[in-house]
Backbone as a chain_set.jsonl record, in Angstrom:
{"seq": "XXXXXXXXXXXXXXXXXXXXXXXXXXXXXXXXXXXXXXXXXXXXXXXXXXXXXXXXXXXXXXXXXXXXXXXXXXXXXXXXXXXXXXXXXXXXXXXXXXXXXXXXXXXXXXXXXX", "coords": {"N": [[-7.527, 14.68, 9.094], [-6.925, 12.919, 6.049], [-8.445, 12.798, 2.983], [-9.365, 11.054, 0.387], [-8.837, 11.391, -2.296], [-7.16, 13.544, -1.967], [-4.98, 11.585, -1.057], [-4.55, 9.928, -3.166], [-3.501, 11.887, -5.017], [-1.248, 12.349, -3.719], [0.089, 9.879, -4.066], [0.443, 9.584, -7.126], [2.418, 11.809, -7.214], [4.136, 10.844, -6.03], [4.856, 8.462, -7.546], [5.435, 9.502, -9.106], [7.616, 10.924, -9.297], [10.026, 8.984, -9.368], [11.955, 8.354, -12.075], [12.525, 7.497, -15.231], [14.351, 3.982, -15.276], [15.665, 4.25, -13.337], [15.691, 2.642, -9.764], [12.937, 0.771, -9.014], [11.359, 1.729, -10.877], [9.326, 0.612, -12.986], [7.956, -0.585, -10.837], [6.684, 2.035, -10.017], [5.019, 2.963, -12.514], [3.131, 0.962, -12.324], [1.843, 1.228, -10.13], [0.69, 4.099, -10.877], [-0.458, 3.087, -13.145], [-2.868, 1.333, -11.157], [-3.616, 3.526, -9.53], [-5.04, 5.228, -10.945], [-7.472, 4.232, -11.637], [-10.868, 4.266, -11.19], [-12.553, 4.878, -8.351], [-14.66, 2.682, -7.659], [-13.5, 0.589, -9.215], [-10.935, -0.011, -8.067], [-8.896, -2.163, -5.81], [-9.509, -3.929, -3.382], [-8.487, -4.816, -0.269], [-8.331, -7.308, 2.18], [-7.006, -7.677, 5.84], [-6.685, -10.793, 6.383], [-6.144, -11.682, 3.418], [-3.455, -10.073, 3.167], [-2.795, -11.767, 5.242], [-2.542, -14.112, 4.383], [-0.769, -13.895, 1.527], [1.697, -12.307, 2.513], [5.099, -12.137, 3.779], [6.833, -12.07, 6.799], [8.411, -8.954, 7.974], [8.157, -8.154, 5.62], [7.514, -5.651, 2.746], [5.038, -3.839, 1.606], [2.715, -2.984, -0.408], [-0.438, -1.621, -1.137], [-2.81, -0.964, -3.833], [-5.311, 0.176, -2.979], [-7.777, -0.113, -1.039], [-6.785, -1.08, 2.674], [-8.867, -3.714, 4.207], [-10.659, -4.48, 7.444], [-10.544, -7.47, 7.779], [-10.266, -9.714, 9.68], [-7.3, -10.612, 11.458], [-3.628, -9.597, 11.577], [-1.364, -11.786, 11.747], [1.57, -11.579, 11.402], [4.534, -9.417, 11.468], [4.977, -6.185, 8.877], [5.527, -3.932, 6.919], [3.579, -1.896, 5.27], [1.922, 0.079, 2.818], [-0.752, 1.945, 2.065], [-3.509, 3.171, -0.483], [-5.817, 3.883, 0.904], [-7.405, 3.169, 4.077], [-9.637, 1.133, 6.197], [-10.991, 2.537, 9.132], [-10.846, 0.406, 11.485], [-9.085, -1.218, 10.762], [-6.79, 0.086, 10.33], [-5.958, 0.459, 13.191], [-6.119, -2.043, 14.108], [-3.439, -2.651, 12.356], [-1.521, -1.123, 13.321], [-1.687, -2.206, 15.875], [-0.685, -4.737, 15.92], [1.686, -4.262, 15.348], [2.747, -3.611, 13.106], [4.367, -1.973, 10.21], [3.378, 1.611, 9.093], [3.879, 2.761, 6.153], [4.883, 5.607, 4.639], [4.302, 6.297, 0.824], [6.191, 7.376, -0.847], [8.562, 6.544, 0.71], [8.343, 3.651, 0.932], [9.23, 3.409, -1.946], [11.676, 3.605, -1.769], [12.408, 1.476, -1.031], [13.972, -2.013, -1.357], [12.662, -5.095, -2.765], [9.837, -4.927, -2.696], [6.644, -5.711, -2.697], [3.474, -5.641, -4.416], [-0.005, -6.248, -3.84], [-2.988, -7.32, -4.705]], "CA": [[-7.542, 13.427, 8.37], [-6.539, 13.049, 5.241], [-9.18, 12.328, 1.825], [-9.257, 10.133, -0.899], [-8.46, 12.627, -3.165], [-5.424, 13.991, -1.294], [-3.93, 10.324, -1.193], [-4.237, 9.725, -4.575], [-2.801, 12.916, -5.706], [0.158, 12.001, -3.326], [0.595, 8.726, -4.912], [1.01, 9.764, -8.181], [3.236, 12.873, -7.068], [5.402, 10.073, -5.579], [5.391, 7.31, -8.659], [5.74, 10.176, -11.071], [9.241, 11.502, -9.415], [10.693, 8.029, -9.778], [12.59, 8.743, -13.014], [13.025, 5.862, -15.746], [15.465, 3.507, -15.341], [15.957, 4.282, -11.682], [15.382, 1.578, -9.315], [11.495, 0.738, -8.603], [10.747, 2.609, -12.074], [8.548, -0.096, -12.936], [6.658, -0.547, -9.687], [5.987, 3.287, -9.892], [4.251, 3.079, -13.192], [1.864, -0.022, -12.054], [1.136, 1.812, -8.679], [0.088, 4.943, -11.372], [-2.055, 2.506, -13.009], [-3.675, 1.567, -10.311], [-4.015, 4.675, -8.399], [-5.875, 6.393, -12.036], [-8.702, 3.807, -11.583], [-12.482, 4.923, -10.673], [-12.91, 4.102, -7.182], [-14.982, 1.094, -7.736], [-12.602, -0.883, -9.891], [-9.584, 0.165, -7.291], [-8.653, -3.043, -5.164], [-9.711, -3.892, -1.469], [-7.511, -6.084, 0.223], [-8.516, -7.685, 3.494], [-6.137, -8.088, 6.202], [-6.573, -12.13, 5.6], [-5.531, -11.987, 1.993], [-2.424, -10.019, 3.443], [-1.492, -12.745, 6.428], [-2.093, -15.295, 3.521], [0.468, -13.753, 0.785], [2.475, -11.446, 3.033], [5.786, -12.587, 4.835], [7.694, -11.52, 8.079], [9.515, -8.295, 8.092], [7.936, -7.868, 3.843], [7.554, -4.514, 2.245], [3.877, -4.377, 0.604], [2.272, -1.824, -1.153], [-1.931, -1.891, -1.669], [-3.348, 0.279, -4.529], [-6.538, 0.327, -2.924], [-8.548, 0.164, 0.596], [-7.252, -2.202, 3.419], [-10.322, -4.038, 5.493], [-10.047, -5.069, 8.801], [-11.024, -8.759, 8.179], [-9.148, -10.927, 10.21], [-6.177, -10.482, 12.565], [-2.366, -9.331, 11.215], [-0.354, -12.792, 12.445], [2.443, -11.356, 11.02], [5.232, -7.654, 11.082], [5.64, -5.924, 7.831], [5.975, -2.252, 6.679], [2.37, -1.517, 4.296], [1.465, 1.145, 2.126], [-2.037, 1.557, 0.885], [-4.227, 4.37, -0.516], [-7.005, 4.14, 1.878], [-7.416, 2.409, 5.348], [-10.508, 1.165, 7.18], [-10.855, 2.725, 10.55], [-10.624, -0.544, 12.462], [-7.901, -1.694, 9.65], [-5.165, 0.837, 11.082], [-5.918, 0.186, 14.251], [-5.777, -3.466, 13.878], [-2.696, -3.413, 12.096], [-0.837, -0.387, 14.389], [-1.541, -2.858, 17.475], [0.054, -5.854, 16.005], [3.205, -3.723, 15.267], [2.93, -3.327, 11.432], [4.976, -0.568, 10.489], [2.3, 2.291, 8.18], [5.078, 3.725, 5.096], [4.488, 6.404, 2.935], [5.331, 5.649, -0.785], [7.666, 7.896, -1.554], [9.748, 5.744, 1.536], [8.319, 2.29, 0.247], [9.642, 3.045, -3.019], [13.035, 3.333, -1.913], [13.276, 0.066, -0.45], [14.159, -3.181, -2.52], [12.128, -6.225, -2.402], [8.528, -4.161, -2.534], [5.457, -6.612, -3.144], [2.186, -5.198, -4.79], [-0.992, -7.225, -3.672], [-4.421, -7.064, -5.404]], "C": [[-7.477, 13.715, 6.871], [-8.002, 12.45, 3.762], [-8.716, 11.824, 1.444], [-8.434, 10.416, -1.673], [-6.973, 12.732, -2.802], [-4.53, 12.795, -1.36], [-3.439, 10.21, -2.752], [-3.171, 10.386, -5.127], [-1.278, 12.426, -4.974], [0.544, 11.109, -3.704], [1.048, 9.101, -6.208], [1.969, 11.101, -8.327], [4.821, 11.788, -6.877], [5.774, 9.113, -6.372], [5.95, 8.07, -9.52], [7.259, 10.979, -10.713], [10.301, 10.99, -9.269], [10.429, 8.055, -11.915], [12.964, 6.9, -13.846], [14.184, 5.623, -15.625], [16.179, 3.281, -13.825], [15.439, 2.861, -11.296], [13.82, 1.724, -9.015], [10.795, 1.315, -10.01], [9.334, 1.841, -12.609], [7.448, -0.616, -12.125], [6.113, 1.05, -9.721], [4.976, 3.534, -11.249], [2.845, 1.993, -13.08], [0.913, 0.752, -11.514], [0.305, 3.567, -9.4], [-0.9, 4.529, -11.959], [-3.283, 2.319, -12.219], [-4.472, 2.554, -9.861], [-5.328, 5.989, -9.927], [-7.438, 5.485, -11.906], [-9.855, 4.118, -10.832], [-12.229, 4.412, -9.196], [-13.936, 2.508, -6.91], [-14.519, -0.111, -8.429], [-11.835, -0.78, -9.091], [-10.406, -1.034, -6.187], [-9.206, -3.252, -3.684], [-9.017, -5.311, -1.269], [-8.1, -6.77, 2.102], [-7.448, -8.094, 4.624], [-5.759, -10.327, 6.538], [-5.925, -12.259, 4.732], [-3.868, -11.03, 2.335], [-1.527, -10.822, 4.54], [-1.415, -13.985, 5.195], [-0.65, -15.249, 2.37], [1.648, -12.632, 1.393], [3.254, -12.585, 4.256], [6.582, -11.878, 6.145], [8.593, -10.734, 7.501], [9.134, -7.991, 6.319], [7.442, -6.483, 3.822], [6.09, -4.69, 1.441], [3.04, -3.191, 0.289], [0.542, -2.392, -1.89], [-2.323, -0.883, -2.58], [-4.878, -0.162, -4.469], [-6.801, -0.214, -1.334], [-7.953, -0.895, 1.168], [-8.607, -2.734, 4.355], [-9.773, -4.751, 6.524], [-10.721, -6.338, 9.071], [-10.087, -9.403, 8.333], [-8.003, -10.314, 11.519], [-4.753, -10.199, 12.124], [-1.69, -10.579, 12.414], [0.946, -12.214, 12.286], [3.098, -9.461, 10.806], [5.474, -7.698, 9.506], [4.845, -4.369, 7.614], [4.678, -2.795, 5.412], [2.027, 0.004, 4.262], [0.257, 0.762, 1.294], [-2.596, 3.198, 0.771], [-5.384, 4.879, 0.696], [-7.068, 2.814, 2.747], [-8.775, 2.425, 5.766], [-10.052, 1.772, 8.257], [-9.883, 1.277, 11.245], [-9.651, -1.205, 11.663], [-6.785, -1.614, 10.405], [-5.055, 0.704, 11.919], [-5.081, -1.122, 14.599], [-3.637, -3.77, 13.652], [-1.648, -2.539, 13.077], [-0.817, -1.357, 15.775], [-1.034, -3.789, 17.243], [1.269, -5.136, 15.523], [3.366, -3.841, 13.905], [3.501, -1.927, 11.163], [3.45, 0.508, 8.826], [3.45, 3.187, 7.33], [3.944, 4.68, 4.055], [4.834, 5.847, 1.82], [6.201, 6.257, -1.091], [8.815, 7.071, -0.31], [9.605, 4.27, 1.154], [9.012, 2.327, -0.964], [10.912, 2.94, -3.095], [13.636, 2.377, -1.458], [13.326, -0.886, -1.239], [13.276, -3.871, -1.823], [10.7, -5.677, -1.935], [7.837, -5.319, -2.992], [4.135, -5.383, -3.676], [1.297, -6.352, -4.325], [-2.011, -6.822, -3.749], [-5.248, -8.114, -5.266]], "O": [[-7.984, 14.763, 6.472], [-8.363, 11.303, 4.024], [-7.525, 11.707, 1.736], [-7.363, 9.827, -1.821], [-5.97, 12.166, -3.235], [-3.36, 12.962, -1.703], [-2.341, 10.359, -3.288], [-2.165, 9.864, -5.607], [-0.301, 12.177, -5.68], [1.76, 11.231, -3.856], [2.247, 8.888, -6.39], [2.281, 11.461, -9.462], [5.966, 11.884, -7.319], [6.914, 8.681, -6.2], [6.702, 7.742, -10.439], [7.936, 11.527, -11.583], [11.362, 11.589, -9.09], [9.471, 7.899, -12.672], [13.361, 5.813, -13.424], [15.089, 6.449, -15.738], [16.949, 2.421, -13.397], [14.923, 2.064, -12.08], [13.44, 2.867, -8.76], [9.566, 1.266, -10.065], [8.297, 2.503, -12.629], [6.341, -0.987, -12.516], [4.936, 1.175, -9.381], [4.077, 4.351, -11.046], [1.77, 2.202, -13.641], [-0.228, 1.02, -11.89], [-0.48, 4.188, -8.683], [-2.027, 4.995, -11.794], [-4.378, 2.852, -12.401], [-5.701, 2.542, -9.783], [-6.011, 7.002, -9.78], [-8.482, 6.111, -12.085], [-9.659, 4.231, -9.622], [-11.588, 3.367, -9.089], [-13.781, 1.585, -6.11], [-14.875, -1.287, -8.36], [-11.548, -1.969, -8.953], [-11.577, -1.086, -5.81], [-9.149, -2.262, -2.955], [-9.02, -6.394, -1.855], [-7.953, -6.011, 3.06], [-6.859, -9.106, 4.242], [-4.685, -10.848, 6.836], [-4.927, -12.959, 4.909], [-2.989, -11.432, 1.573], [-0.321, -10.76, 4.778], [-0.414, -14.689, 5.071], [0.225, -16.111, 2.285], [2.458, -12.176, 0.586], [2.762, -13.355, 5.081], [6.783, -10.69, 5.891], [9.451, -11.169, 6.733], [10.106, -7.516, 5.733], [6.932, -6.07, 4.864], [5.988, -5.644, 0.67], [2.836, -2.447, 1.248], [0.353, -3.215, -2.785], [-2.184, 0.253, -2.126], [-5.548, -0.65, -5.379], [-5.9, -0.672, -0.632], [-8.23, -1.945, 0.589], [-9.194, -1.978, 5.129], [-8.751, -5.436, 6.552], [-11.34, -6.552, 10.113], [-9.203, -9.713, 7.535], [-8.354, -9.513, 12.386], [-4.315, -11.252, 12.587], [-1.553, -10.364, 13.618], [1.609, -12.404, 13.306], [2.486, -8.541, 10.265], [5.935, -8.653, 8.881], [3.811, -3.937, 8.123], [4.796, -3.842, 4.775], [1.897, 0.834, 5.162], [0.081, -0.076, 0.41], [-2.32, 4.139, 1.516], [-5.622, 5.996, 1.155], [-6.856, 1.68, 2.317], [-9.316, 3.53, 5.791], [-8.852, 1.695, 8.519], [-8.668, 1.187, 11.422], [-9.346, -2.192, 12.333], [-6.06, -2.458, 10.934], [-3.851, 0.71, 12.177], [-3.968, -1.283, 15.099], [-2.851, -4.5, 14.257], [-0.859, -3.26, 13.686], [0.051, -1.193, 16.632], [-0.597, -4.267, 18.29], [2.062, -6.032, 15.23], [4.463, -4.313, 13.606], [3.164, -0.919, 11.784], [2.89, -0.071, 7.896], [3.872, 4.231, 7.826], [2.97, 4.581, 3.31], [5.649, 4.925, 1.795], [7.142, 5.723, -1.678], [10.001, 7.101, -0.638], [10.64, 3.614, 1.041], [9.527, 1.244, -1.242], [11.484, 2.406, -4.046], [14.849, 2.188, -1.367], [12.535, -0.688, -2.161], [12.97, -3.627, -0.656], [10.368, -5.968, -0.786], [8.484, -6.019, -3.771], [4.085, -4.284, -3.123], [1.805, -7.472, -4.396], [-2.315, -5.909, -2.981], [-6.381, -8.074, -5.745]]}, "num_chains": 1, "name": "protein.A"}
């Protein structure tokens, strides 16, 4: 299993070899913001607050913990730094696809949600 630590570092391995000007260049410097913050300012997202602003078949990118409150109504490809247990589970059984970032970043039409 993978640490905290180790994610992180892979996040910003993967924002920082999107090159300016390239496509996503701009989502890779947010997602470095993010990802430099203390662990208690970094985001938690609940899977609620992702069936509320997340659509069918959407690309979404968390810089910070999903929780496993609620139920995934909805498919879409998510990238986050850190997963509850019962999170991944959750969202692996409703058929959510789990992306790395360096493959989220090469797709168009990426969402951030905080």
């Amino acid at each position: 299993m993978t640490t905290e630590k180790s994610n992180i570092n892979a996040w910003n391995v993967a924002a920082g070899s999107v090159k300016h000007g390239e496509k996503n260049s701009g989502l890779a410097k947010m997602i470095i913001k993010y990802a430099a913050l203390p662990r208690r300012q970094r985001v938690t997202v609940s899977i609620n607050k992702l069936n509320a602003y997340a659509k069918d078949n959407e690309s979404i990118i968390v810089p910070g913990k999903v929780l496993a409150i609620g139920v995934p109504d909805r498919k879409y490809s998510i990238c986050a730094i850190e997963y509850s247990g019962s999170a991944l589970k959750k969202l692996k059984d409703a058929g959510c696809g789990i992306v790395s970032l360096q493959d989220m970043l090469k797709k168009d039409g990426v969402r951030i949600i905080v």
